[in-house]
DSSP file (Angstrom, degrees, kcal/mol; ACC not computed):
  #  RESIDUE AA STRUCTURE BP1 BP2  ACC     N-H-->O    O-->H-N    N-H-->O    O-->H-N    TCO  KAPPA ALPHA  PHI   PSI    X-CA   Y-CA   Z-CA
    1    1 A X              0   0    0      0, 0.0     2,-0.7     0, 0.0     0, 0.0   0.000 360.0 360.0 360.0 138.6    0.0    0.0    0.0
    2    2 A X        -     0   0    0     78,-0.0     3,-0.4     2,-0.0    75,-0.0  -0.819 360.0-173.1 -97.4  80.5    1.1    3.3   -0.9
    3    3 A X        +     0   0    0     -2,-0.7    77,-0.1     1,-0.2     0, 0.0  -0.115  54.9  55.1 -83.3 167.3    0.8    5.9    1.9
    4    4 A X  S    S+     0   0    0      2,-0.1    -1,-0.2    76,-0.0    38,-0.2   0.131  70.9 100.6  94.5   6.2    1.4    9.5    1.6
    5    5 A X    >   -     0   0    0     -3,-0.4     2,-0.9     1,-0.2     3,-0.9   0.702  64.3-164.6 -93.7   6.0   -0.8   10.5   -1.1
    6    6 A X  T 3   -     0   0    0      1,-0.2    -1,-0.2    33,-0.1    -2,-0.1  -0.473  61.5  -2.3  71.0 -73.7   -3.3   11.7    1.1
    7    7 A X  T 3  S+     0   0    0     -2,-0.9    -1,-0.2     2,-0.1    -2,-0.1   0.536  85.0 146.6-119.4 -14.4   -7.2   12.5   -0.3
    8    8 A X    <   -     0   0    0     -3,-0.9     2,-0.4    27,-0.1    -3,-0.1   0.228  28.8-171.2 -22.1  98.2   -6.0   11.4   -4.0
    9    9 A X        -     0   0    0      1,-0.1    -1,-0.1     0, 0.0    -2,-0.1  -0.865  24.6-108.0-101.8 144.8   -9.4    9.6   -5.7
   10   10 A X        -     0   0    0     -2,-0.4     2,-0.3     1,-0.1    -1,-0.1  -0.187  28.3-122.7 -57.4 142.5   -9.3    7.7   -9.1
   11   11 A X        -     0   0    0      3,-0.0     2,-0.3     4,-0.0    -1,-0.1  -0.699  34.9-150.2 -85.9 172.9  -10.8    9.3  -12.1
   12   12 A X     >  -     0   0    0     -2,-0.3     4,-0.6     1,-0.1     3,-0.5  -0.909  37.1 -15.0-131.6 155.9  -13.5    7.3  -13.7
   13   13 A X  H >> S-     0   0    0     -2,-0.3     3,-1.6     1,-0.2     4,-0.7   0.299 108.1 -31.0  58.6 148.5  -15.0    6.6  -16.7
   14   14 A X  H 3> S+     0   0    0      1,-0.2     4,-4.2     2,-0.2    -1,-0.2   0.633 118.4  79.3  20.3 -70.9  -14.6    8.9  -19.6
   15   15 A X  H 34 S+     0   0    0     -3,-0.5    -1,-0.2     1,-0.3    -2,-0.1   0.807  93.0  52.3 -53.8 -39.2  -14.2   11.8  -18.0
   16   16 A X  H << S+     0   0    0     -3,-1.6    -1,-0.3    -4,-0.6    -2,-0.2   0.973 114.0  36.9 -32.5 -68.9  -10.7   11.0  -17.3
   17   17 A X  H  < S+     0   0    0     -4,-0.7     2,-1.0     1,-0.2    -2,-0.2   0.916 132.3  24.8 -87.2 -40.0   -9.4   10.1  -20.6
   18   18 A X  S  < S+     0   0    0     -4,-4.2     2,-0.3     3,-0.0    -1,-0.2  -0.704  74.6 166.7-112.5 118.1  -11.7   13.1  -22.6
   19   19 A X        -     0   0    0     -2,-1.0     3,-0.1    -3,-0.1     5,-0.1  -0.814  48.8 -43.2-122.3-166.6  -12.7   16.1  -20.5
   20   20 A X    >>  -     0   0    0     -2,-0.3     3,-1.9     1,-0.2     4,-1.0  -0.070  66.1-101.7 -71.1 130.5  -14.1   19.4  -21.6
   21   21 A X  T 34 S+     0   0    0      1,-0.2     2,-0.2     2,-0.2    -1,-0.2  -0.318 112.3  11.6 -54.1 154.4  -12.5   21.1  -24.5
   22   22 A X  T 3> S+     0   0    0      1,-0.2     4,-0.7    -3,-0.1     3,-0.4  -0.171 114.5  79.3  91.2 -40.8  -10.3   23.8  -23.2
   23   23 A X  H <>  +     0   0    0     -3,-1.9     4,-1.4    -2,-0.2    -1,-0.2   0.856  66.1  93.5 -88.1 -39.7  -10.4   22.4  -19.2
   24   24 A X  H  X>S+     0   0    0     -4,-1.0     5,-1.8     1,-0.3     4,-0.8   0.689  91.2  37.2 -71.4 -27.3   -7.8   19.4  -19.5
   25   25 A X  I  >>S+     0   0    0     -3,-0.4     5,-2.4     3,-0.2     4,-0.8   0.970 119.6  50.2 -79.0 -36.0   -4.8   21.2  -18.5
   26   26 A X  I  <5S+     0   0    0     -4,-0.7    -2,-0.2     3,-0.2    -1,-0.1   0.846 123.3  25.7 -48.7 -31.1   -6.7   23.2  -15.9
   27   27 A X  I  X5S+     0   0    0     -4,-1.4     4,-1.7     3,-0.2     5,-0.2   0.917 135.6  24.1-112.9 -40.1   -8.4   20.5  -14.2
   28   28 A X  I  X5S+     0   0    0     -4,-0.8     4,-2.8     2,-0.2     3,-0.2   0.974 123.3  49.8 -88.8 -32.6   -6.2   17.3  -14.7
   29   29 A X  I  XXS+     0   0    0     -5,-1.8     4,-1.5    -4,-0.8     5,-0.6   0.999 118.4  39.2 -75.1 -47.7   -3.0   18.9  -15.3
   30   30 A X  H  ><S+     0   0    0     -5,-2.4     4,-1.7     1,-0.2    -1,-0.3   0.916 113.3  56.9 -64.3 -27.2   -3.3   21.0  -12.3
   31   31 A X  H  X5S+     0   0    0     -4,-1.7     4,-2.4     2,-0.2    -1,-0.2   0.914 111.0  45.0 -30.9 -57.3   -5.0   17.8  -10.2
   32   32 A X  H  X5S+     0   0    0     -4,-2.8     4,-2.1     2,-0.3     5,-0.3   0.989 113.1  51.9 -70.9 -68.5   -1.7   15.7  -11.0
   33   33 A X  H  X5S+     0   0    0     -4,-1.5     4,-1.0     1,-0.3    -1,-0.3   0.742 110.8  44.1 -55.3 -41.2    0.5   18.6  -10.1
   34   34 A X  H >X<S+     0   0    0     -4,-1.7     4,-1.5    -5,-0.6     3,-1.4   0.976 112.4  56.0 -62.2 -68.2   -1.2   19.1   -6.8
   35   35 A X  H 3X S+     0   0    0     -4,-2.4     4,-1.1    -3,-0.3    -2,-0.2   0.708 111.2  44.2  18.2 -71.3   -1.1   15.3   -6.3
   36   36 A X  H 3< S+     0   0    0     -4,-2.1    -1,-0.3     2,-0.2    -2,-0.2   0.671 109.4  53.8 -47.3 -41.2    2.4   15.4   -6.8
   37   37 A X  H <X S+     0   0    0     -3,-1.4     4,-4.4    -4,-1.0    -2,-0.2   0.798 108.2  57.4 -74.7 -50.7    3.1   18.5   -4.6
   38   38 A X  H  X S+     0   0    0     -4,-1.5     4,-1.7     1,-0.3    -2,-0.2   0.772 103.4  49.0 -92.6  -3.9    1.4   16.7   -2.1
   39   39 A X  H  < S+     0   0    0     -4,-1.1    -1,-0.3     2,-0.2    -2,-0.2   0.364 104.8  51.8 -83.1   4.1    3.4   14.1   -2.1
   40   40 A X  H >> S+     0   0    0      3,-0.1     4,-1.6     2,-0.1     3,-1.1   0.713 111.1  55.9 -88.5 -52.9    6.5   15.6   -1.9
   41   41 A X  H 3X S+     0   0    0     -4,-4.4     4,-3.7     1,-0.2    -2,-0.2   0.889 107.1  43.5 -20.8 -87.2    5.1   17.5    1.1
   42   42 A X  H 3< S+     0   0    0     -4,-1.7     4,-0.3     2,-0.2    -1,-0.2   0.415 116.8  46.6 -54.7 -14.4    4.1   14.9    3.1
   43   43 A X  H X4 S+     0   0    0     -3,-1.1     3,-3.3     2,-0.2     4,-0.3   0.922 110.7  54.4 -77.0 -75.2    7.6   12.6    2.4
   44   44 A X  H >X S+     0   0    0     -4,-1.6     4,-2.2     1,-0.4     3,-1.8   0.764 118.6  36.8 -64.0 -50.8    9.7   15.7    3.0
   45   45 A X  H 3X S+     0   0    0     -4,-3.7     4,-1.5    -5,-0.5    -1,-0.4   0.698 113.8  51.9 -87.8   5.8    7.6   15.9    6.7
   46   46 A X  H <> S+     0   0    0     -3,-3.3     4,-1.0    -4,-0.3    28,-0.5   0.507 110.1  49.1-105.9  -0.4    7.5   12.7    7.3
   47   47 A X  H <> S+     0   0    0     -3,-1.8     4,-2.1    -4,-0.3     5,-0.3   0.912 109.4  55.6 -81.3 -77.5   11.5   12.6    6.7
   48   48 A X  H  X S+     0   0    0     -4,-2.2     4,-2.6     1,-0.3     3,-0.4   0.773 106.9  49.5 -26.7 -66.6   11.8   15.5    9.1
   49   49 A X  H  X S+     0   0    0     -4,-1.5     4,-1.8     1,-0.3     5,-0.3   0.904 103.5  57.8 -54.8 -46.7   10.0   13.6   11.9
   50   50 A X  H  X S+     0   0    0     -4,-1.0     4,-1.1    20,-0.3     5,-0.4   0.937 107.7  47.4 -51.4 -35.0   11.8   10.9   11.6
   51   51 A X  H  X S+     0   0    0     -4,-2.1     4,-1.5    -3,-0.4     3,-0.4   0.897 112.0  48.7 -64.0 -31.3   14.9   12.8   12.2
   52   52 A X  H  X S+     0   0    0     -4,-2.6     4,-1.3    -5,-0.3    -1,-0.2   0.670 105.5  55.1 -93.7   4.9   13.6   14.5   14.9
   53   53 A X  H  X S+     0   0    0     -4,-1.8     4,-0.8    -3,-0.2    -1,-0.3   0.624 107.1  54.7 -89.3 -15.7   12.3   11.5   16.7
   54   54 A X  H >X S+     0   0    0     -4,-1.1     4,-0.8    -3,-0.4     3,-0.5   0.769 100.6  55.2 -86.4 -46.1   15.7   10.1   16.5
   55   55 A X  H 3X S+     0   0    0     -4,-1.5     4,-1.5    -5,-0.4     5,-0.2   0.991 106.1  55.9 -79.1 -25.7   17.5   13.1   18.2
   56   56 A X  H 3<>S+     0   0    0     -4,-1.3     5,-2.4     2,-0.2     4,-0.5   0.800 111.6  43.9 -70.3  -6.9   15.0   12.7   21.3
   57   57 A X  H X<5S+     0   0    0     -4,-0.8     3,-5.9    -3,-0.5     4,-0.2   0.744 107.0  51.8 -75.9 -73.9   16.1    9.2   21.6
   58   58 A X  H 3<5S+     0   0    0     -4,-0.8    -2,-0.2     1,-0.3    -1,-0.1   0.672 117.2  44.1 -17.9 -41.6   19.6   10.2   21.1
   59   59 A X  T 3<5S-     0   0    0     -4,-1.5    -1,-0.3    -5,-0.4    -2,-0.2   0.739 120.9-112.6 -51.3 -35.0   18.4   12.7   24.2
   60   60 A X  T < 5S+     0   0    0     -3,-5.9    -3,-0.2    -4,-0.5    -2,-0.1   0.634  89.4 115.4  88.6   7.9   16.6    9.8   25.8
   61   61 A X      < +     0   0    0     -5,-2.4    -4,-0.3    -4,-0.2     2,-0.2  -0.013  69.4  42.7 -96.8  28.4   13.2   11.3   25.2
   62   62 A X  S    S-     0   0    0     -6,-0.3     2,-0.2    -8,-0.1    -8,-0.1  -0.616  77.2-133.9-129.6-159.9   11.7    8.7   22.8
   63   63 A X    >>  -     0   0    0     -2,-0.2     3,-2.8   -10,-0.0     2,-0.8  -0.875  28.2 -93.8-157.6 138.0   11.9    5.3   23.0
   64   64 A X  T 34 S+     0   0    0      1,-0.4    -7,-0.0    -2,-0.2   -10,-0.0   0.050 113.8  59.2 -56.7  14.1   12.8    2.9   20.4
   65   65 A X  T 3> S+     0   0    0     -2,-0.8     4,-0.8     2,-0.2    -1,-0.4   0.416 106.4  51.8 -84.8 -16.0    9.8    1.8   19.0
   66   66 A X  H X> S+     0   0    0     -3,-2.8     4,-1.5     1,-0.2     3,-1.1   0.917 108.9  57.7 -93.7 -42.0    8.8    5.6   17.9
   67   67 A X  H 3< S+     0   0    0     -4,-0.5    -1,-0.2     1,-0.3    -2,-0.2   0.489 108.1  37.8 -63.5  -8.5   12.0    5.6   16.4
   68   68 A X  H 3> S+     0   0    0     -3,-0.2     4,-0.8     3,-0.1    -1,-0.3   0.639 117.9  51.9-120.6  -5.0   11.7    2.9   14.2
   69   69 A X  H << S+     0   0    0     -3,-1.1    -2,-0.2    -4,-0.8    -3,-0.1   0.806 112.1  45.7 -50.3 -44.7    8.0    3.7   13.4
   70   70 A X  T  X S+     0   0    0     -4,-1.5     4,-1.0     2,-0.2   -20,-0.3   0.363 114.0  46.9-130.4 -26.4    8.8    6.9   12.6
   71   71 A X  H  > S+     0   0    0     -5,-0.3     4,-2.0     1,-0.2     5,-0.2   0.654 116.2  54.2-116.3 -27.4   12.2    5.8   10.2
   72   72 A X  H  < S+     0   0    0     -4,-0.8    -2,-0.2     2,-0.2    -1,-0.2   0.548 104.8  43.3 -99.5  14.8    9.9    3.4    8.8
   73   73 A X  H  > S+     0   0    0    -27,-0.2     4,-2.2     2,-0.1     5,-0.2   0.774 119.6  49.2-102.8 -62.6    7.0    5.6    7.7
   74   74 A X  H  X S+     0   0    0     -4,-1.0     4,-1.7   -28,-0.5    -2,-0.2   0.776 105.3  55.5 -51.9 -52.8    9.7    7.9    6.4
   75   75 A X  H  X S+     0   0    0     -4,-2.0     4,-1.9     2,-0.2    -1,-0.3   0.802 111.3  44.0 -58.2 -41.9   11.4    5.0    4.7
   76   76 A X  H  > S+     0   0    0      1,-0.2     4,-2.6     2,-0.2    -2,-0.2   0.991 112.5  52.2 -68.8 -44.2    7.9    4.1    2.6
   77   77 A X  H  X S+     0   0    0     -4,-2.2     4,-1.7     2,-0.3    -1,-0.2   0.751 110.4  45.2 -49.0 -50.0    7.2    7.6    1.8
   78   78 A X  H  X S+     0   0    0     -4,-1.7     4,-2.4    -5,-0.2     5,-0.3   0.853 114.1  50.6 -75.1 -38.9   10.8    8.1    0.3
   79   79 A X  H >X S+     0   0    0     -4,-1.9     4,-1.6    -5,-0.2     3,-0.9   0.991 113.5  51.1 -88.4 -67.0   10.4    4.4   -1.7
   80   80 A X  H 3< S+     0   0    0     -4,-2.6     4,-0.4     1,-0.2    -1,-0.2   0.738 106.9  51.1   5.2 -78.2    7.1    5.9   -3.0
   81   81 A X  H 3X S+     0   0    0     -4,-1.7     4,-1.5     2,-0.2     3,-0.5   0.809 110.9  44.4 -40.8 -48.8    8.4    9.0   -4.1
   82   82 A X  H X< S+     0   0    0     -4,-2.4     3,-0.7    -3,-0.9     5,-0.5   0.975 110.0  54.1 -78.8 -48.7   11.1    7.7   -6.1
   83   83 A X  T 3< S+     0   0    0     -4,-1.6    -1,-0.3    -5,-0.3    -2,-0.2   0.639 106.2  47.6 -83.6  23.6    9.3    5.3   -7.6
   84   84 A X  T 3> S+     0   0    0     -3,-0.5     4,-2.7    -4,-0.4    -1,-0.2   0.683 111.7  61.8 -83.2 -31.6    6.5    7.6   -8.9
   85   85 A X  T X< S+     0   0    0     -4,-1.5     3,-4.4    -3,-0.7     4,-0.3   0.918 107.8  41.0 -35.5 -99.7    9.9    9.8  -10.0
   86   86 A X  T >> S+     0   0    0     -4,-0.4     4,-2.5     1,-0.3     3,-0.8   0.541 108.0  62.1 -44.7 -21.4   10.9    7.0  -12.2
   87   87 A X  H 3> S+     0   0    0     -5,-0.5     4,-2.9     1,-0.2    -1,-0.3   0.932 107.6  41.7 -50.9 -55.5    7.3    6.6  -13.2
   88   88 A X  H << S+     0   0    0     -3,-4.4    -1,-0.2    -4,-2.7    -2,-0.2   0.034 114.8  57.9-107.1  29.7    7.0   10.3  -14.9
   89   89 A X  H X> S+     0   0    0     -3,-0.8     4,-3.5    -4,-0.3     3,-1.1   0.557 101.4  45.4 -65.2 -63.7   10.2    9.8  -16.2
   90   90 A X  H 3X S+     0   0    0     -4,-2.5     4,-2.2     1,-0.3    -2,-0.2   0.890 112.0  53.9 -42.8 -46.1    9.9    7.0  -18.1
   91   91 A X  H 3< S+     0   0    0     -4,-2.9    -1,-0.3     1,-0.2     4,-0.2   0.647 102.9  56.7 -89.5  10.8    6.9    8.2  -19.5
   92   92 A X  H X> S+     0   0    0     -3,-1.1     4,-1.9     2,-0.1     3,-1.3   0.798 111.3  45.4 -72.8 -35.9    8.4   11.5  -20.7
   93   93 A X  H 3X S+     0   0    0     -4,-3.5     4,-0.8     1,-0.3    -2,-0.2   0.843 107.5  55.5 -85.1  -3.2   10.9    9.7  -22.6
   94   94 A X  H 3< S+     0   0    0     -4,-2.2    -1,-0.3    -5,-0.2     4,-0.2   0.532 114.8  39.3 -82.6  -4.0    8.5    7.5  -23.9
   95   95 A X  H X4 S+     0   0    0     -3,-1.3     3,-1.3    -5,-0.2    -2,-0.2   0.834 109.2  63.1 -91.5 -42.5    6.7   10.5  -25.2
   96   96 A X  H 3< S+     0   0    0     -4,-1.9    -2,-0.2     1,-0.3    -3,-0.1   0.653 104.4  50.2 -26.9 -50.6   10.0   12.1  -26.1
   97   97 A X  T 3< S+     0   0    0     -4,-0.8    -1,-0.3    -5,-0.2    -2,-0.1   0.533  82.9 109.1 -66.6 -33.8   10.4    9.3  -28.5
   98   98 A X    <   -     0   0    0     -3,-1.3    -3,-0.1    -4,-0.2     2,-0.0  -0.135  66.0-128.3 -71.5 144.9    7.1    9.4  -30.3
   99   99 A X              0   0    0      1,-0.1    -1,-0.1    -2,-0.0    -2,-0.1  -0.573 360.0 360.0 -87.2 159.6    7.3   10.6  -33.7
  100  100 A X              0   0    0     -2,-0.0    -1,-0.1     0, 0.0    -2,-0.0   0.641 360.0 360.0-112.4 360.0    5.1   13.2  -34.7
């Protein structure tokens, strides 16, 4: 399961694949990009907490169970990330490629 994308719902149907002349970059392009955004957010803090749950154990104010909760939430989020990265890579150079 793939945590950190946060309220992200499927399109369905049609609407997806044709929407309203004129609307498709406003509403999907900006959808995906917001999508995206908020999953860089939400890695980036969930990176951050892990670090900073680590320097209260290092303190002696956590205890190691938060700390590996915490490194391992942070750990999915970052193996997410990249591999949606490599996702919208691949498919720019497979668009890249495409004759016209």
């Amino acid at each position: 399961m793939i945590t950190g994308l946060g309220n992200v719902t499927p399109l369905s149907g049609t609407q997806a694949l044709l929407p309203e002349a004129g609307t498709a970059r406003s509403t999907t392009g900006d959808a995906f990009s917001e999508m995206v955004s908020e999953l860089a957010t939400n890695t980036v803090a969930r990176l951050e907490r892990a670090e900073g749950v680590s320097l209260q154990a290092l303190e002696g104010e956590a205890d190691t169970r938060a700390v590996v909760d915490a490194v391992m939430s942070a750990e999915q989020s970052l193996q997410a990330a990249i591999a949606i990265r490599d996702k919208i890579v691949t498919a720019y150079l497979e668009v890249s490629r495409m004759a016209i």
